[in-house]
ZALUMDREN-60302 format. One record per residue (C-alpha): residue in one letter; x, y, z. Coordinates in steps of 0.1 Angstrom, whole numbers, plus 5000, padded with zeros to 4 digits. Layout:
N
aXYZ ...
END
This chain:
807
x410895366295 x411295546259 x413995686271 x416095336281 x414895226249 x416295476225 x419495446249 x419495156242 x419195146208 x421595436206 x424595186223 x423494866200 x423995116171 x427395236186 x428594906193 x427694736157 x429695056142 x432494946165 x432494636156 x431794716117 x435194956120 x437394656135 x436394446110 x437594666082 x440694786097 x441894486114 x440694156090 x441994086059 x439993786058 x437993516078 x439293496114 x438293276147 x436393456175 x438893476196 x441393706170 x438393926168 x437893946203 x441494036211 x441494286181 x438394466190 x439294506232 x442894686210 x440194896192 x438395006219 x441495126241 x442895286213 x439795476204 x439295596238 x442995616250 x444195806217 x442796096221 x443096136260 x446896106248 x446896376226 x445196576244 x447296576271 x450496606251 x448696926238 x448197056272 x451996966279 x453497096249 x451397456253 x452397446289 x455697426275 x456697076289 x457896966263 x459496576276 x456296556288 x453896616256 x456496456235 x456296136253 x452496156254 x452496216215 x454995886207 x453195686229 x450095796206 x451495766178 x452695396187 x449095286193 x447395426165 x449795306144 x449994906154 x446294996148 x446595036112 x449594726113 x446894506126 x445194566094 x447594386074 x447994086100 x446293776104 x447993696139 x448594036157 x450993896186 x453794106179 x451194436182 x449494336209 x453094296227 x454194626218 x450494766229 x450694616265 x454094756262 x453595126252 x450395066273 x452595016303 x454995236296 x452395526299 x450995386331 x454495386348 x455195736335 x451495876352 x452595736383 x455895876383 x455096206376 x452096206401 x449496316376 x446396546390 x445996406426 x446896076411 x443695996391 x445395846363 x446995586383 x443695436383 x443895336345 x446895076359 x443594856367 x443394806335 x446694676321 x445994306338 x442494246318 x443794426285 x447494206287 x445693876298 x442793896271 x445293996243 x448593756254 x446793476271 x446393436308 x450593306309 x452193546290 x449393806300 x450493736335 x454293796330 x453894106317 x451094206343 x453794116372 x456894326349 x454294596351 x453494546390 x457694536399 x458394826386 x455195036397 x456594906435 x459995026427 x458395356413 x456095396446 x458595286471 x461995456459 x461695806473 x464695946444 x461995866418 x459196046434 x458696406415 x456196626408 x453496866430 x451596546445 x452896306473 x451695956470 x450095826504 x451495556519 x448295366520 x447395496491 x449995356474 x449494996493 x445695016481 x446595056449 x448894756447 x446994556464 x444094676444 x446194576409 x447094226425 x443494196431 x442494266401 x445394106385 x444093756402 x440393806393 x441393846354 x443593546355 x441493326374 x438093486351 x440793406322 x441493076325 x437692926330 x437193116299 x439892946280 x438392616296 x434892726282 x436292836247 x438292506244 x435092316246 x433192526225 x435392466199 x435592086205 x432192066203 x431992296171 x434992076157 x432591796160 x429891936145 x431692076115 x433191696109 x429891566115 x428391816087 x431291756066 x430291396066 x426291426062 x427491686032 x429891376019 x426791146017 x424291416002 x426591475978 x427991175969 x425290935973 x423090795939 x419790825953 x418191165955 x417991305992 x414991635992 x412591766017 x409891966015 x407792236033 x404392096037 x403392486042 x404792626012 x404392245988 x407992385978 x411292155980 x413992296006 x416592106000 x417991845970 x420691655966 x423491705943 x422691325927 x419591475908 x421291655886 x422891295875 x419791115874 x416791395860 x419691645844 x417791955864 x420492135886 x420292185924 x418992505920 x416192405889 x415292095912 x414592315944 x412692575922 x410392315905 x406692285918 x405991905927 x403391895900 x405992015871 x408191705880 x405891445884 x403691275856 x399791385862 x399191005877 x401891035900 x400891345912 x397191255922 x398890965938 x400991165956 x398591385971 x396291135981 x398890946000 x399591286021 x395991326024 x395791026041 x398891086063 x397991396076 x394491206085 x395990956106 x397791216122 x394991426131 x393391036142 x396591056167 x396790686170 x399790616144 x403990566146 x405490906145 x407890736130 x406790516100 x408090546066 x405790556033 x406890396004 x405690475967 x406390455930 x406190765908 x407090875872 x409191165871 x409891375843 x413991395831 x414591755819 x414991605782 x410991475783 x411391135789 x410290935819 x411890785847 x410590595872 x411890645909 x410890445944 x410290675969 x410490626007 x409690966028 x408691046066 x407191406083 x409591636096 x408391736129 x408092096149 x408692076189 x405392016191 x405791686175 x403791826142 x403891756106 x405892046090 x407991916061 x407891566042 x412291436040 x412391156013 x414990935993 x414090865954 x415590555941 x416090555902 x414390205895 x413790295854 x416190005842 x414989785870 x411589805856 x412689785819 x414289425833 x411589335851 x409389395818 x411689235792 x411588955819 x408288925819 x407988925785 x410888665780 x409088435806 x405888455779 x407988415748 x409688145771 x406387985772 x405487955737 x408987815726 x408787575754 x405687455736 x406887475696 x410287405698 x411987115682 x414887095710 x413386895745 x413787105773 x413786915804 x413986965840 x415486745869 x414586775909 x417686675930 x416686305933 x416786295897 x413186325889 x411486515856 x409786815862 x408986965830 x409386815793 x408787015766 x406486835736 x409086785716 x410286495732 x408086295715 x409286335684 x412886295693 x411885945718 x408685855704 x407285905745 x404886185755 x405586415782 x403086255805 x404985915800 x407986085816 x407386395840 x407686245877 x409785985872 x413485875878 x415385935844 x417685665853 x415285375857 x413785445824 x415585245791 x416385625776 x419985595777 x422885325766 x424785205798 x427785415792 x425285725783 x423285645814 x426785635836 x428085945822 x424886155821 x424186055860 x427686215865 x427086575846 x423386585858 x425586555898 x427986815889 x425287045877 x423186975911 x426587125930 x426187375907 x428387315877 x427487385842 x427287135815 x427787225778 x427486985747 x427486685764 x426686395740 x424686095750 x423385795727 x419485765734 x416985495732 x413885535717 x410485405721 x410685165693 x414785105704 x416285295678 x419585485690 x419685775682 x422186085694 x421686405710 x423686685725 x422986825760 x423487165780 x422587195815 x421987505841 x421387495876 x418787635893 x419387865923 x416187935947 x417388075980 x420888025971 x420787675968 x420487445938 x416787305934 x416887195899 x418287095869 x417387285837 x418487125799 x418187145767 x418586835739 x418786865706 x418886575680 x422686535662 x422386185649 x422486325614 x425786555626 x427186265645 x427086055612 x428986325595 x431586355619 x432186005618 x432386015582 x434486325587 x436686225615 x437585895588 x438286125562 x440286365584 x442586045597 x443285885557 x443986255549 x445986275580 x447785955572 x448386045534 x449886385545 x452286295570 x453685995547 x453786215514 x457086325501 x455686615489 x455386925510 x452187055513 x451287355531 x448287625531 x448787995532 x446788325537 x445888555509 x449188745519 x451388395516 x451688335559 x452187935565 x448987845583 x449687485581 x452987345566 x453286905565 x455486655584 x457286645550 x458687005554 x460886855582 x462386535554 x462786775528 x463687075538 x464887045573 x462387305589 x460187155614 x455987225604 x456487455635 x459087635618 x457087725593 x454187785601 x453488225606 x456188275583 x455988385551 x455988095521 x458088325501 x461388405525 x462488085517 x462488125481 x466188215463 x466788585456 x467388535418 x463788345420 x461788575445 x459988875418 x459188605395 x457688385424 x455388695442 x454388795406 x453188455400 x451288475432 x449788795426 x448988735389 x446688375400 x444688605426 x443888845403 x442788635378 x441388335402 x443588055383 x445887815400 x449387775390 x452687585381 x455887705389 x459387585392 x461987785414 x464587745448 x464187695482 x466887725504 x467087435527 x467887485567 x471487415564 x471787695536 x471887505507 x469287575477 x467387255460 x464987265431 x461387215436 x457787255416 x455087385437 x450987335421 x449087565437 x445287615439 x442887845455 x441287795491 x437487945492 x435288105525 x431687995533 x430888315509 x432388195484 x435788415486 x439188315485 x440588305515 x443588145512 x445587885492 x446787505492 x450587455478 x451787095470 x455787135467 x458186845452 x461786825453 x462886805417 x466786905422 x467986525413 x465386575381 x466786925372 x470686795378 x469686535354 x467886765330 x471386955331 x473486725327 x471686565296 x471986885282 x475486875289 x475886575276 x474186625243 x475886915236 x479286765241 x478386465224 x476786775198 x480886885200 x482786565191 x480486505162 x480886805150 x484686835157 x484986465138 x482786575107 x485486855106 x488586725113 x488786375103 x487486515066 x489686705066 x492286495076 x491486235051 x490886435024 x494486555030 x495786155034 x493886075000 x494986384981 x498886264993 x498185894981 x497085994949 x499986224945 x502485954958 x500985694929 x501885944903 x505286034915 x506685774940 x507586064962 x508085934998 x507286275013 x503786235005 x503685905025 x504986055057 x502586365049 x499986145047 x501285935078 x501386265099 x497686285090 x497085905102 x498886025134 x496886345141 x493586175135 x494385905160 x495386135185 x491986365181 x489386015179 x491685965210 x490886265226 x487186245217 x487385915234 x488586065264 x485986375260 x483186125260 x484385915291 x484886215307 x481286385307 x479486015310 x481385915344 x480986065374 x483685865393 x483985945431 x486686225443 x489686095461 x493086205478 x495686285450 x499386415459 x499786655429 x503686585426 x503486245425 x500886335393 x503186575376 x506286335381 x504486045367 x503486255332 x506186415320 x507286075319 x505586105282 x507986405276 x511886305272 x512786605252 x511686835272 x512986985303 x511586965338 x511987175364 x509187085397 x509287275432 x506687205462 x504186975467 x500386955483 x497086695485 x494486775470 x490486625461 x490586475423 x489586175404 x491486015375 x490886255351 x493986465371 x496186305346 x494586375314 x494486775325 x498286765334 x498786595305 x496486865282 x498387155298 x501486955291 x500686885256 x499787275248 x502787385262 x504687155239 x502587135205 x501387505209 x503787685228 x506487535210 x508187525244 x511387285254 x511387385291 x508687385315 x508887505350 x505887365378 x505387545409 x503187355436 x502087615467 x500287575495 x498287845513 x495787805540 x493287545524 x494587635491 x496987475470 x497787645433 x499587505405 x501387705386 x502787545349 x505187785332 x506187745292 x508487915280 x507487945241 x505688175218 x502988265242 x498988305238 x497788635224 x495888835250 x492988885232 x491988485228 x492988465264 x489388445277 x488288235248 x490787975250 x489087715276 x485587745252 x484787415237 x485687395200 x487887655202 x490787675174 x493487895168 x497587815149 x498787615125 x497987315138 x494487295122 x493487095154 x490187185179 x491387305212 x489487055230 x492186985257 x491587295273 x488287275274 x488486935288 x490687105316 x488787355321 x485387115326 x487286905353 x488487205371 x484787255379 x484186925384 x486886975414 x485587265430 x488387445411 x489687755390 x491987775360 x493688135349 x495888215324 x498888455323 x501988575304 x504788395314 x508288695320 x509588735295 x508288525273 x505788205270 x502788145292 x501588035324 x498787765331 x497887795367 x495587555385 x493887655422 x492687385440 x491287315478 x494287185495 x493486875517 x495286855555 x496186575578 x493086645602 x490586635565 x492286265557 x491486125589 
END
């Protein structure tokens, strides 16, 4: 018996070293079981067909037979080297083909050669179990029969026969009917095992899945899943959701002592709840399967405390025993922190149910009070006791319309609505009306709505503001939207927040326009610095302001308006924005200009009469005093020429004055028609007018022919004047060539100023000024240039007016 036993031993030793060899030399990683089978049955034929090989080539090659030992020697060679291949494989089909091949090879060489009386023909049992096991009972089997044809063409063919020993002919139907033999048992012995294997794996398959998904819930669910040895008191298994919850790994969790994570309380409780579960079970009359609940304190790894509901059975041995506790804790720390504060609400609920100044009320589903808070009797003059049980809408609490809306809220509520700010008139005891504001809430029991909860508060006093406000608001309204003034309010940066109806009759911009834009793009370019300045300068110093600027209207055009500004203010006391009211002042500022205009011309004539008329009549005088003494008729028509001149200049100044005082409307002139008509005045002269055009004047048009006319004459000294009338595009110019002494360049530019003088003539050159003031009342230009080779040219550039215009 020792003997089997160390025998034994001796094979398990042999066969884990096997095995421990064709692990190294043939895995290069995890394989199935089947790989490894098929690469340990290679092993073992290799390790004891290897060195049978070499042997016998060394017998063959010191025998001196050479083909012999040299075939012997490759076919070792071949197997011990898809040996080491195999190494480097994790599929070894192709080596296990060339095995089965060198393998048969061999085996068809020993029988064709005979071998010593044919004993190594035996080994050809071999070939079906090593090719089915490696190649799979269907290709195993072709190669087996390959194998099987040619050893019966080998037997049977006397020309192939050789060698000292003469096969049998039994013996050589023995041995084939022998390999088919064998050849069925390994197929047949093949396939049930494939059957067997198959289902193996199905059933590992499913059990891998099924682990895969217990693992997936372990791992992924928020409770915490342990167990626990009863025998050692020591967890064997936690969750990966307690490091979440407690912040102790896996590994900390399963290595803490029960009584390290639990809080001392919880820890007596928990022992005296498994004392008394192990004494019903010793009792033997319990559920094997009930379920204990508890709730413990655990300690988080940071020190503080969390509280965790635990349910937890026995784990049981075959013998239906108690060996191991399985439980699921359930973090409930925030649950019991709601549940706390809720409790604690529900008491501070209680006291301002009794001391507040707002009624708190409650209504059943047929409309009964439940609850009233005390305060109702200082908002209706009735006591709670007066109230609580009856229907609200038979009692005088309400107005009819209050009743008949209330009724309708309180319903919406009951199908579970919720009412806010609701505002009914009440009655009270003594019938004074009085308002109040209500919010309702449903309550839910069991899903449905059993109640009605509310809360009224007194807002007569608001109520009377708002009225007083809402009055206010509409004679504000009213004023703003009929004002001619624009008023608007901005931010502290100058954003529209609200711009008036006025905006839209004054500046053509809609409120809507305006409003999130900024007051100031709106403002003309020339004007904008000294407008933001302005605006800076009153918030820094906290004053309002007066300014005068231009806006540009919608259509593009710029009008003149004064904006008051003053300072909008927070409930802090901070300014938070500001209030513009805007006027349209252009007609005012026209007029402003104009007066100025006007008093300066009228500054001009006065001026230009003091000068010239004294000094006219000091010359007519001086000649009349002159002509007493010596009769000389020369003096008279000196002094005449004087009477003439200052004639013509109050003449002039009469026509200076009507000039700037009128403001006669524009009309269609043909300029031709003008010129023809006044050089009427001028016999002497010669005339020489080309072209023609229309153009937009009033009846002034004559007078500045007539000025340019007159220069030409008086100052230029001309006798000849040329007029050029051109029309291009929607311009028409005027060109009025002399052909005198000329103008000097350098008065050129100074020539159309008012007052201007310059000659003999000792008169003002207000005719050119006078042309040059209509010009602008026209909408037009007036140059001045030398005149080849000699004189000057006057030439006028007016807006030509076409058919389409006229009509």
């Amino acid at each position: 018996m020792l003997k089997r036993n160390i025998m034994q031993s001796y094979i398990k030793e042999i066969v884990e070293k096997l095995v421990s060899i064709s692990k190294f030399l043939t895995s290069i990683g995890e394989v199935d079981a089947d790989e490894e089978r098929k690469r340990l049955i290679t092993l073992f034929f290799l390790l004891f067909g290897i060195p049978v090989l070499f042997a016998y080539a060394a017998i063959h090659l010191i025998n001196a037979e050479y083909s012999e030992g040299t075939l012997d020697l490759a076919v070792g060679v071949t197997l011990g080297g898809s040996l080491v291949y195999l190494r480097y494989l994790k599929q070894g089909l192709i080596i296990y083909r060339i095995n089965i091949a060198a393998i048969g090879c061999l085996f068809l060489y020993l029988i064709f050669i005979g071998g010593a009386h044919g004993s190594r023909m035996l080994w050809m049992y071999t070939l079906p179990l090593i090719a089915l096991f490696l190649l799979g009972k269907k290709e195993g089997l072709l190669w087996t029969l390959a194998i099987f044809f040619l050893s019966l063409i080998i037997l049977f063919d006397p020309y192939f026969t050789v060698g000292t020993f003469q096969y049998e002919y039994d013996v050589k139907t023995r041995f084939l009917v022998s390999f088919m033999l064998v050849t069925a048992l390994t197929y047949i012995y093949e396939s049930v095992r494939q059957s067997f294997q198959e289902a193996m794996e199905r059933e590992r398959i499913e059990l891998r899945e099924e682990r895969d998904r217990l693992s997936h819930i372990t791992n992924n669910i928020h409770d915490i899943v342990w167990s626990l040895d009863l025998a050692t008191m020591q967890f064997v298994y936690v969750s990966p959701s307690v490091e979440h919850l407690t912040g102790f790994s896996v590994e900390e969790a399963v290595k803490n002592p029960i009584e390290e994570i639990l809080t001392p309380e919880s820890y007596e409780d928990s022992m005296k709840i498994l004392e008394e579960e192990l004494a019903q079970e010793d009792d033997g009359l319990v559920d094997r399967n009930r379920m204990r609940e508890a709730v413990w304190e655990f300690y988080h790894k940071n020190g503080r405390i969390l509280v965790f509901e635990v349910k937890m059975s026995f784990l049981r041995d075959e013998n239906d025993k108690p060996t191991g506790v399985i439980g699921v804790s359930r973090d409930i720390t925030d649950r019991r922190k709601t549940e706390k504060d809720l409790l604690e609400s529900e008491e501070r609920y209680s006291l301002h149910f009794s001391q507040t100044s707002e009624v708190i009320y409650s209504l059943d589903s047929n409309l009964r009070a439940l609850a009233i808070s005390p305060s109702v009797e200082s908002l209706l003059g009735y006591t709670p006791d007066e109230l609580i049980g009856r229907d609200f809408t038979t009692l005088n609490l309400l107005t009819p319309e209050s009743l008949e809306k209330a009724a309708k809220d309180t319903m919406r509520v009951l199908a579970g609505e919720k009412i806010e700010h609701q505002v009914y008139e009440f009655i009270t005891k003594d019938g004074t009306r009085k308002f109040g504001e209500v919010s309702g809430v449903p309550l839910f029991r069991d899903g449905k709505v059993v109640a009605v909860v509310s809360v009224a508060r007194d807002v007569t006093e608001r109520k009377a503001i708002e009225e007083k406000l809402k009055k206010n608001e509409e004679m504000f309204r009213l004023i703003v939207e009929n004002m001619y003034d624009m008023l608007r309010f901005t931010d502290t940066e100058g954003n529209v927040v609200y711009a008036s109806p006025s905006h839209k009759t004054v500046l053509g911009f809609s409120p809507e326009e305006r409003v999130g834009r900024s007051t100031f793009e709106v403002v003309h370019p020339d004007d904008i610095e000294k407008i933001q300045k302005a605006f800076a300068d009153a918030f820094a110093t906290s004053s309002p302001g007066r300014a005068e600027y231009r806006i540009q209207h919608a259509d593009g055009h710029y009008l003149w308006v004064e904006t008051i500004g003053n300072f909008l203010y927070d409930s802090d006391g901070k300014i938070s924005g500001t209030v513009m009211s805007t006027r349209d002042i252009t007609d005012r500022k026209r007029a402003e200009e104009e007066a100025r205009s006007y008093y300066g011309h009228l500054t001009l004539i006065n001026k230009i009469l003091r000068h010239d008329l004294t000094n006219d009549l000091t010359v007519i005088r001086s000649a009349l005093s002159l002509y007493e003494d010596t009769k000389n008729d020369e003096l008279l028509k000196d002094a005449s020429g004087h009477v003439e001149k200052s004639v013509e200049l109050i003449r002039r100044m009469r026509e200076l004055e009507a000039f700037i005082s009128q403001h006669r409307e524009l009309k269609v002139y043909n300029m031709r028609e003008v010129i023809e008509k006044v050089k009427e005045r001028y016999h002497s002269i010669d005339f020489e007018i080309e072209g023609d055009c229309r153009i937009m004047a009033d009846e002034s048009l004559h007078s500045v022919i007539d000025n340019l006319l007159r220069n030409a004459v008086i100052h230029g000294k001309t006798d000849r004047i040329s007029v050029s009338i051109s029309e291009a595009g929607n311009t028409c110019d005027v060109r009025i060539a002399d052909y005198g002494v000329g103008i000097p360049d350098y008065i050129k530019s100074q020539i159309f100023d008012e007052g201007f003088t310059f000659g003999d003539s000792g008169q003002t050159g207000i005719g050119l000024h006078i042309v040059k003031k209509a010009m602008d009342t026209y909408g037009g230009q007036v140059y001045v240039e030398d005149n080849k080779p000699q004189g000057t040219v006057f030439i006028l550039r007016l807006r030509a007016i076409s058919e389409e215009d006229i009509r």
